[in-house]
C-alpha positions in Angstrom: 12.1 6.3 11.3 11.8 4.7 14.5 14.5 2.1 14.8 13.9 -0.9 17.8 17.5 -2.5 19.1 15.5 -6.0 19.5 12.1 -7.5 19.0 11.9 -7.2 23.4 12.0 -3.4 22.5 9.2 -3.6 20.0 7.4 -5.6 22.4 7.6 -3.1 24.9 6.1 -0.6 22.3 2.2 -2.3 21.6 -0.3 -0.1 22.4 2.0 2.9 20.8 1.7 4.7 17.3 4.8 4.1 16.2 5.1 7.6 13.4 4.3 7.9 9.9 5.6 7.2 6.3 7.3 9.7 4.0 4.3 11.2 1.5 3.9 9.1 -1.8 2.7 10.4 -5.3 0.1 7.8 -6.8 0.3 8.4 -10.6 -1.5 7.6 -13.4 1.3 5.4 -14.8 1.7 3.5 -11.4 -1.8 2.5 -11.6 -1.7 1.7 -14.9 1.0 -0.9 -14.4 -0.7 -2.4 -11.3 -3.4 -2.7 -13.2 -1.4 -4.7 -15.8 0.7 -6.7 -13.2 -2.8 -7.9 -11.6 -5.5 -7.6 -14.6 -7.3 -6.2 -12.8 -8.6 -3.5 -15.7 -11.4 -2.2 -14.3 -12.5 1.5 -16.6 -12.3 3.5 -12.8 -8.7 2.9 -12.3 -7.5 2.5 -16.4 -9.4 5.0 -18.3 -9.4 9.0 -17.3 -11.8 10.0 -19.8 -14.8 7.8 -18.7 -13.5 8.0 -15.3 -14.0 11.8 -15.2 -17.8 11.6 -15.9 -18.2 8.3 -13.3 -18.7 8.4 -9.5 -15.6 9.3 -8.6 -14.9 12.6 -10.9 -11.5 10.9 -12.2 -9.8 7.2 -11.6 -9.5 6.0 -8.3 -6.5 3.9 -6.7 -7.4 0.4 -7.0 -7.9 -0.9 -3.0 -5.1 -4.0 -3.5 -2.9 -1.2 -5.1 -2.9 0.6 -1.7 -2.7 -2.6 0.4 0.2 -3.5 -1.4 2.1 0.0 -0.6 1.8 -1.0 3.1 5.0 -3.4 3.3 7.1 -0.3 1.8 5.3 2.3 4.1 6.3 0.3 6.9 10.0 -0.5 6.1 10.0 3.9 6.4 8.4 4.0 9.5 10.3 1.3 11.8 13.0 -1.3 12.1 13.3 -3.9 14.4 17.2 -5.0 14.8 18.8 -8.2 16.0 15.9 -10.1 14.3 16.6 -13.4 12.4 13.5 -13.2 10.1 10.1 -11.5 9.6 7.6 -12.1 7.0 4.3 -11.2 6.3 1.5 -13.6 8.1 -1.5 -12.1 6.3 -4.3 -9.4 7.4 -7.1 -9.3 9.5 -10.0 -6.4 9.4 -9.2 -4.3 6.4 -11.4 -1.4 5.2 -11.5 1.3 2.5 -13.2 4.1 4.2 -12.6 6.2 0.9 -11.2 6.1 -2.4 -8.0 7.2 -3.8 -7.9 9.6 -6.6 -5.5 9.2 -9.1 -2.7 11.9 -8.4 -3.1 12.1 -4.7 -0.5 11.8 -2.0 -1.2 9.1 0.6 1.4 8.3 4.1 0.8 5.4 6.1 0.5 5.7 10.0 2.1 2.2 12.2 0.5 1.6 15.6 1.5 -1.9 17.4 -1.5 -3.2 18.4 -0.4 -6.5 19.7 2.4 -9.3 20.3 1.1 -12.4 20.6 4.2 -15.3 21.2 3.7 -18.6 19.5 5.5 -21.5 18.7 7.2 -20.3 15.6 7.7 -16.5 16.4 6.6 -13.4 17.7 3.4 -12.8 15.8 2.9 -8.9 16.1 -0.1 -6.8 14.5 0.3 -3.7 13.3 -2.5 -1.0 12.1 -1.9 0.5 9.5 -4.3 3.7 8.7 -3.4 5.2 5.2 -4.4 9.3 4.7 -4.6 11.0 1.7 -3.4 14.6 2.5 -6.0 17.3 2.5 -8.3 14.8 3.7 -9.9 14.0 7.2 -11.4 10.2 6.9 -8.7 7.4 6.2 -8.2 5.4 2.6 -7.3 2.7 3.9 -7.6 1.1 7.6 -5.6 -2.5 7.7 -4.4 -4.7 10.5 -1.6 -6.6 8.9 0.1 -9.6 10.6 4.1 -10.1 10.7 6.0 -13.2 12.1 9.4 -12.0 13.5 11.7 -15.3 14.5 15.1 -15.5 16.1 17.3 -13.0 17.3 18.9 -11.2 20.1 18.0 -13.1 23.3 15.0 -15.1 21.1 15.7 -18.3 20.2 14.5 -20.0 16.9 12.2 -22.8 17.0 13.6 -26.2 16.3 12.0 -27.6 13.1 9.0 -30.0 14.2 
C-alpha cells in the first residue's frame, strides 16, 4: 500500500499509477447475494445451469457488482493521512471492456489522474482499471471521483 503523509502529497502524485489491489475471488455465493441486495436477477449472473449453454459459457459478474468492489480495492491500494474527510463524488467515463466470469480473480489498478481544488475540497479522480488474471483486456475501466476536505495545512470550508 502506498500510504500519502497529506493530501499536498497526493497532489504531488497525479499523473502517477499509484500500485495495485490485493487479488479477490468472485464466487458464486457473492454474486448471488448482490444479486439479492440489488434485484437485480438477471439468469447470467443467478443461474449456472442456463448460464453454461448462454454467451458467456457460465455466469458472469454483474458490471455494478464490480463497480461496487472499487471503494475496497482502493482502501488496499493507498491512504491519504492528515485528511479531515473524503467521500465518494460519483463517476465519470466507466466501461466494461469484458465480462467477469464467475470464479475469477480480479485486482484493481489506482492511477491519479487529476486534482482539481474547489470550494468545498480537493476533488481528485482516480482510474481505476480492474484485470482479471490470465487475461490481457481490462473488466472494468472507471474514473471515480472523491472529495477529500480538511486537514494538514488545508483548511475546511466555512458552511455557506
Amino acid at each position: 500500500m502506498r500510504s500519502f503523509a497529506d493530501l499536498a502529497e497526493f497532489v504531488d502524485a497525479t499523473g502517477e499509477h499509484l500500485g495495485y489491489s490485493e487479488w479477490l475471488e468472485v464466487t458464486q455465493e457473492k454474486v448471488d447475494q448482490f444479486a439479492g441486495a440489488t434485484g437485480d436477477l438477471q439468469w447470467i449472473h443467478v443461474d449456472p445451469e442456463r448460464a453454461a449453454t448462454g454467451p458467456f459459457g457460465g455466469t458472469i459478474v454483474h458490471g455494478y457488482m464490480t463497480l461496487a468492489l472499487l471503494p475496497a480495492m482502493m482502501r488496499q491500494i493507498f491512504e491519504i493521512e492528515n485528511v479531515e474527510l473524503g467521500v465518494n463524488f460519483g463517476l465519470g467515463k466507466v466501461r466494461f471492456p469484458r465480462p467477469v466470469p464467475v470464479g475469477s480473480r480480479v485486482r484493481g489498478g489506482a492511477e491519479l489522474t487529476s486534482v482539481r481544488e474547489g470550494p468545498s475540497g480537493h476533488l481528485t479522480a482516480v482510474r481505476m482499471t480492474v484485470e482479471i488474471e490470465g487475461e490481457a483486456r481490462a473488466a472494468c475501466v472507471a474514473d471515480t471521483l472523491s472529495l477529500f476536505v480538511g486537514g494538514k495545512n488545508l483548511p475546511i470550508p466555512a458552511a455557506r
